[in-house]
C-alpha positions in Angstrom: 135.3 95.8 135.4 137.7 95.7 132.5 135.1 98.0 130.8 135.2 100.4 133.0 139.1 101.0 133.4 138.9 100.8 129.1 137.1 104.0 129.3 138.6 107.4 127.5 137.4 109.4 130.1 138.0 106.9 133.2 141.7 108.3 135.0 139.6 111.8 134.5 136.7 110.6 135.8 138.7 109.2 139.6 141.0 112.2 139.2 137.8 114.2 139.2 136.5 112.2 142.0 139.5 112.2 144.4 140.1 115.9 144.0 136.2 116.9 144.2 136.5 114.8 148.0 139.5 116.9 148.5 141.9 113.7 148.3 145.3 113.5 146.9 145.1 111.8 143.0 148.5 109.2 142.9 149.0 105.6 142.9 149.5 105.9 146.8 145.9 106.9 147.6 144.6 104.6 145.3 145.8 101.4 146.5 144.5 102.6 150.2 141.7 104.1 149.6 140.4 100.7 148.4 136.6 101.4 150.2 136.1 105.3 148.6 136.7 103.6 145.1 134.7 100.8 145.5 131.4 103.4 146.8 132.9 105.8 144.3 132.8 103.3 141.5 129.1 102.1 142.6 127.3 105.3 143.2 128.8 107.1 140.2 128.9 104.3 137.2 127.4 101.0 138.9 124.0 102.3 140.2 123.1 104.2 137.0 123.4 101.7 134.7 119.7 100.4 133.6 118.5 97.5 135.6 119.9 94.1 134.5 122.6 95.3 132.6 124.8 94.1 135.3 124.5 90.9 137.8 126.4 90.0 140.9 128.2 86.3 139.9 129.4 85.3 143.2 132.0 88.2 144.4 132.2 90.2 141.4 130.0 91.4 138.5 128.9 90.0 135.2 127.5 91.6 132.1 124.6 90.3 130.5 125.6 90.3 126.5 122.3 90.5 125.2 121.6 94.5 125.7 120.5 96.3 122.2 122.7 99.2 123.6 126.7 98.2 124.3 127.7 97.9 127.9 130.9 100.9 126.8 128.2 102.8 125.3 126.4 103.0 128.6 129.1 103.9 130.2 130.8 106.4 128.8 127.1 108.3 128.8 127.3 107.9 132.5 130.5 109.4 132.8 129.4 112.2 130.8 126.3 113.0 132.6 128.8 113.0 135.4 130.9 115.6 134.5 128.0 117.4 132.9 126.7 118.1 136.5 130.4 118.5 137.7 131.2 121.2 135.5 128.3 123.1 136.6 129.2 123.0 140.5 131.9 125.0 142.2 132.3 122.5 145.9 131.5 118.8 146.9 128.3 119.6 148.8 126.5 122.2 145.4 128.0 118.6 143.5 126.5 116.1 145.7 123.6 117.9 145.7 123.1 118.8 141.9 123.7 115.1 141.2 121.3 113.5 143.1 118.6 116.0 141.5 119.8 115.3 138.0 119.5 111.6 138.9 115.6 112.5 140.8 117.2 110.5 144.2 118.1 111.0 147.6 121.3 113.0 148.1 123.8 110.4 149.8 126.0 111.2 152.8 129.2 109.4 152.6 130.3 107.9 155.6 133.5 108.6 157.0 134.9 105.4 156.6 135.3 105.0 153.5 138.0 108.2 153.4 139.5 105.9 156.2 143.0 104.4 154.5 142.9 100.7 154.2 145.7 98.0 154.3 143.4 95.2 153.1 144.3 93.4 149.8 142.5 95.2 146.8 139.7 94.2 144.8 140.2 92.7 141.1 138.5 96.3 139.9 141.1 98.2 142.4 143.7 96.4 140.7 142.8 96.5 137.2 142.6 100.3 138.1 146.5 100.2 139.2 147.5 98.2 136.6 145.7 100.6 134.3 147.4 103.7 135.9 150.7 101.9 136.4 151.0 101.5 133.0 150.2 104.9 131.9 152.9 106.0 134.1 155.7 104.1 132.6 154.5 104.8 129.0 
């Protein structure tokens, strides 16, 4: 989502997630780690927004325009409950833990797969991700 990579806070929102699952934070890792940002992105941002603020339209998600609070606006909040709980934890597993009881839900175990490096073509939010970083690099 184009809203998402708009963030202020979004490349220190992944760098913060990559280096909190001990994983490097480059271009590289990105591209292959195409499954860890995809949960990443879901768990993190996707999952807390209020119900029906997002739909699935075929393969990809749609906003509904008629919220009386901004789609951006509900985002960054989530990314700054986030890092509210992240600045408060020293490791991944006090994190993981402290997260799910700020959210009142089961802590989730992350499979191993999706640390697993991937060859397959990225999604359109993977790549809107890229193109975002790409062009941060050059500028």
């Amino acid at each position: 989502m184009e809203d998402i990579v708009s963030l202020d806070r979004c490349e220190e929102f992944y760098e913060s997630i990559f280096t909190t699952f001990g994983l490097s934070y480059d271009t590289a890792t990105l591209s292959q780690k195409r499954r860890f940002v995809i949960t990443m992105t879901r768990y993190f941002i996707l999952d807390k927004l209020p119900h029906g603020v997002i739909y699935e339209d075929g393969n990809k998600f749609a906003v509904k325009d008629d919220r009386s609070t901004p789609v951006r606006e509900l985002l960054t909040e989530i990314i700054e409950e986030y890092f509210k709980v992240r600045n408060q934890c020293e490791s991944c597993e006090d994190f993981m833990k402290k997260y799910a009881e700020y959210h009142q839900e089961p802590e989730i175990i992350l499979s191993e797969e999706i640390f697993a490096d991937k060859d397959e073509g990225l999604s359109a939010f993977a790549r809107a991700v890229k193109r975002f970083y790409h062009y941060k690099d050059i500028n």
